[in-house]
C-alpha positions in Angstrom: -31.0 18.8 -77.4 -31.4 16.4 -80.1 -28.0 14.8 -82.0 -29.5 14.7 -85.3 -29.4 17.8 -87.3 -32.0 16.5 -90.5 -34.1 14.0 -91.1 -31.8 11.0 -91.8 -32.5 8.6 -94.8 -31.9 5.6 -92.3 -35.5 6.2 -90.8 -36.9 5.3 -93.8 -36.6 1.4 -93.4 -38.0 1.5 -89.9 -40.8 -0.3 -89.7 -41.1 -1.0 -85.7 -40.5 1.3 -83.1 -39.8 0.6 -79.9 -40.3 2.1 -76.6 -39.1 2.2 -73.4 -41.8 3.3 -70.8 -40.3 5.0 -67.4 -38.3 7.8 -68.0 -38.9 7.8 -71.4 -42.5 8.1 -72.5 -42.6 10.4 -69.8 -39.9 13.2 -68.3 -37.8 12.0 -65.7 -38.4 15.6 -64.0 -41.8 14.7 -63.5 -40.4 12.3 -60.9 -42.7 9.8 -60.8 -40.1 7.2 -61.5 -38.9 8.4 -58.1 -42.3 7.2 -56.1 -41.4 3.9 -57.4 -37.6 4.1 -56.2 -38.7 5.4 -52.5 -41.1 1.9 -52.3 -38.3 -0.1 -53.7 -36.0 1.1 -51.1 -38.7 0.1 -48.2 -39.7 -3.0 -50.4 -35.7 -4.2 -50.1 -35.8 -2.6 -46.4 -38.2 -5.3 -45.9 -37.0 -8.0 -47.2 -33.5 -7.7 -46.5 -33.7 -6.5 -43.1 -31.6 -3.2 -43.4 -31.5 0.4 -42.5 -32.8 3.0 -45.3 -29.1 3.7 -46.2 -27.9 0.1 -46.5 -31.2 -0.8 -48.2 -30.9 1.9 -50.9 -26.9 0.8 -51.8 -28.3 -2.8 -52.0 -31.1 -1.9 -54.2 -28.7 0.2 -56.3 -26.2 -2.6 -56.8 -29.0 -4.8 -57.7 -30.3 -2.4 -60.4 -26.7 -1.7 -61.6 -25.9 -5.4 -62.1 -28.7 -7.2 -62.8 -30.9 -5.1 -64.6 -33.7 -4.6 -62.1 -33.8 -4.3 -58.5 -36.5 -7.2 -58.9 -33.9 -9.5 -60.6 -31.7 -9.0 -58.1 -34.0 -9.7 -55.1 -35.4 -12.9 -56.8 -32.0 -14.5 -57.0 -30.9 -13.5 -53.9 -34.1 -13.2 -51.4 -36.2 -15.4 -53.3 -39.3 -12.8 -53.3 -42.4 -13.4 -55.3 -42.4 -11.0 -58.2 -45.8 -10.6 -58.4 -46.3 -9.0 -54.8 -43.3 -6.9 -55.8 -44.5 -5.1 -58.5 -47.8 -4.7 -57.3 -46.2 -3.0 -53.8 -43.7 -1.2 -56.2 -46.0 0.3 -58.4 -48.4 2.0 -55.9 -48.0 5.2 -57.0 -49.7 8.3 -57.9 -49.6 8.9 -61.5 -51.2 12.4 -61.0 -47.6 13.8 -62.1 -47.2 12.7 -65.7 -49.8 15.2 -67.9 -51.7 14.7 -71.2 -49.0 15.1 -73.9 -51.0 15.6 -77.6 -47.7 16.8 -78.9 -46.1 13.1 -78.5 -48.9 11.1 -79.0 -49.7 12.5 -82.1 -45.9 12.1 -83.2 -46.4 8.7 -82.2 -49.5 8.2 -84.0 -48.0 9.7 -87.2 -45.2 7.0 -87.3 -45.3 4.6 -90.1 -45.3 0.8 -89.3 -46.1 -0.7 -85.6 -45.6 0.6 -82.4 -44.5 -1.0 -79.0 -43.5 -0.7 -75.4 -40.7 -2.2 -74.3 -40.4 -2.1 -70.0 -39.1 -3.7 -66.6 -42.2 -2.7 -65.2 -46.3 -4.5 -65.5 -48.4 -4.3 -68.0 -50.7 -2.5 -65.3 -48.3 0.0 -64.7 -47.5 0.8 -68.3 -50.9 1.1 -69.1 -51.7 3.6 -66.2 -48.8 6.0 -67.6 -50.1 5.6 -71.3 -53.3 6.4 -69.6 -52.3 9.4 -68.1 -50.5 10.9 -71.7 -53.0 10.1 -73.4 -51.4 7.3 -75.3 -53.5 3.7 -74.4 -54.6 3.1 -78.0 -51.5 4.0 -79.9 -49.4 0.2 -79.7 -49.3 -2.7 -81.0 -48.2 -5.0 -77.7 -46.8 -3.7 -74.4 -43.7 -5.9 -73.8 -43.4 -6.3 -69.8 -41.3 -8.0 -67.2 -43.7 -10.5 -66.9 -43.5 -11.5 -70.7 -39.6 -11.4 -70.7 -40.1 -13.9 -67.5 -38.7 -11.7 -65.2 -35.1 -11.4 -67.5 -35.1 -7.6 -67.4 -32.9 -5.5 -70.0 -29.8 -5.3 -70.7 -29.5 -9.3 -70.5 -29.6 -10.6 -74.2 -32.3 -12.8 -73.5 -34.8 -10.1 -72.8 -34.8 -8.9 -76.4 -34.4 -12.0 -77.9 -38.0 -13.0 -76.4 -39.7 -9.4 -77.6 -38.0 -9.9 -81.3 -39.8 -13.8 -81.1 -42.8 -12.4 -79.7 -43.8 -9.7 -81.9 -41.9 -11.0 -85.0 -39.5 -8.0 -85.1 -36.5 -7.7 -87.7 -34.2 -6.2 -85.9 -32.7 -4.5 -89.0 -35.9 -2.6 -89.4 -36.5 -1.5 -85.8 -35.6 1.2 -83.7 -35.2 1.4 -79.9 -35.5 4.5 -77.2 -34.6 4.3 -73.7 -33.6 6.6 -71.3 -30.1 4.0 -69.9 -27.5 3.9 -72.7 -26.8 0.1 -71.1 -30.3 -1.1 -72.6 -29.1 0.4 -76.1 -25.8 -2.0 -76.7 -27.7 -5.2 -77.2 -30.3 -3.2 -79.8 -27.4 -1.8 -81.2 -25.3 -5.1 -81.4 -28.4 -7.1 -83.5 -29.0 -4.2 -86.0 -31.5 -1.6 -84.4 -30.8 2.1 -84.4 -30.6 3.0 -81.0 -32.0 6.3 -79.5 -31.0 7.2 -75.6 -34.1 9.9 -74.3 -31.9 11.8 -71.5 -33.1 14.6 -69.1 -33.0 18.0 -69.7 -29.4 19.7 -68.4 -30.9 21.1 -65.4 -32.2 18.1 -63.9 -30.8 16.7 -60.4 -32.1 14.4 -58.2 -31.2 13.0 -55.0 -32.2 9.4 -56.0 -30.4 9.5 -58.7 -27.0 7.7 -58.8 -24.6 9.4 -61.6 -24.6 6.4 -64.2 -28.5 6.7 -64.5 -28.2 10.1 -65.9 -25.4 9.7 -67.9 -25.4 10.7 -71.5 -23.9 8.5 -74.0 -22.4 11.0 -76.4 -19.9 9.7 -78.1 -20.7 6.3 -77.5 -20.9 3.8 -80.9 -23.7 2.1 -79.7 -26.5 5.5 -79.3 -27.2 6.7 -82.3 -28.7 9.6 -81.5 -29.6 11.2 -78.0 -32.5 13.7 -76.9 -34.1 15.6 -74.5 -37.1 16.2 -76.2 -38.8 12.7 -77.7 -41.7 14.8 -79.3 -39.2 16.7 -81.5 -37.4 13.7 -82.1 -39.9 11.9 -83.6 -41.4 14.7 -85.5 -38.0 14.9 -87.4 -37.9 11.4 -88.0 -41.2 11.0 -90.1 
């Protein structure tokens, strides 16, 4: 599914594109975004004190309104993010495969490339690993770097415009939560939500996380299929 029928002459002035990582640069039905949930939910079980199903609607309200689980627990619980994301990001990245298709969509883009994420460095870089995609960006933009202000606050773009000396005007940004689109949208970037295909159900999924912004003023565009996408936007 892709809400652009041609080629549009707005692509034209981008000069920066910008990536979100999980969920994104990889299918959410590869789950693996899901590993990372179930050790947030013990990670806040933890620290918190509570049952599994108290745990997971506290981690949940967390994520809904601050932005990241992490965010939430820091202000709250005091936890030291570091220790977090290390326990957090255990994983096995086994399920996200080589993908030549996007990387060479990537590669093919004009102008500089970037990853935009809540998540490490370390983490990003395993996944970019893993598709086949370490040497294609310029910077990789990370919780850490946005000191722990996670999207959608305001200031978490505003420091990854100052750091890499974006124009906003000229950029373009893809994430898979139409909430991190309306601050891109509001400064000038065309904004591009990356959704699952229509089968997709999860368990661990709340409704809001796979909701599809169609309609909405600030996504652009929306797709199931970033590869395509980015093919037709060249």
């Amino acid at each position: 599914m892709n809400q652009m029928s041609s080629p549009s002459p707005a692509f034209d002035r981008i000069t920066d594109w910008i990536f979100d990582l999980d969920n994104t640069l990889y299918p959410r039905e590869c789950n693996l975004f899901a590993q990372i949930d179930t050790l947030i939910t013990q990670y806040v079980m933890e620290v918190a004190r509570l049952d599994f199903a108290a745990a997971r609607d506290l981690q949940k309200l967390y994520y809904r309104d601050h932005g990241t689980t992490l965010n939430g627990l820091m202000k709250s619980h005091k936890v030291d993010p570091e220790h977090y994301l290390q326990t957090v990001h255990a994983i096995d990245y086994g399920p996200v495969n080589a993908h030549p298709e996007l990387v060479q969509s990537i590669a093919l883009l004009p102008g500089r490339k970037f990853i935009f994420t809540n998540g490490s460095v370390s983490h990003a870089e395993a996944v970019l690993a893993r598709l086949g995609a370490q040497d294609l960006f310029e910077g990789i933009f990370d919780i850490k770097a946005a000191k722990y202000q996670p999207k959608p606050l305001e200031v978490a773009y505003a420091g990854f415009l100052d750091a890499h000396g974006v124009d906003p005007g000229r950029a373009i940004m893809f994430d898979d939560l139409e909430k991190n689109l309306r601050v891109p949208h509001e400064i000038g970037m065309t904004t591009v939500q990356v959704v699952a295909g229509p089968d997709y159900a999860h368990e661990q999924c709340d409704v809001w996380e796979l909701g599809r912004a169609e309609g909405e003023t600030h996504v652009h565009y929306v797709t199931d299929n970033i590869a395509d996408f980015l093919v037709r936007c060249r």
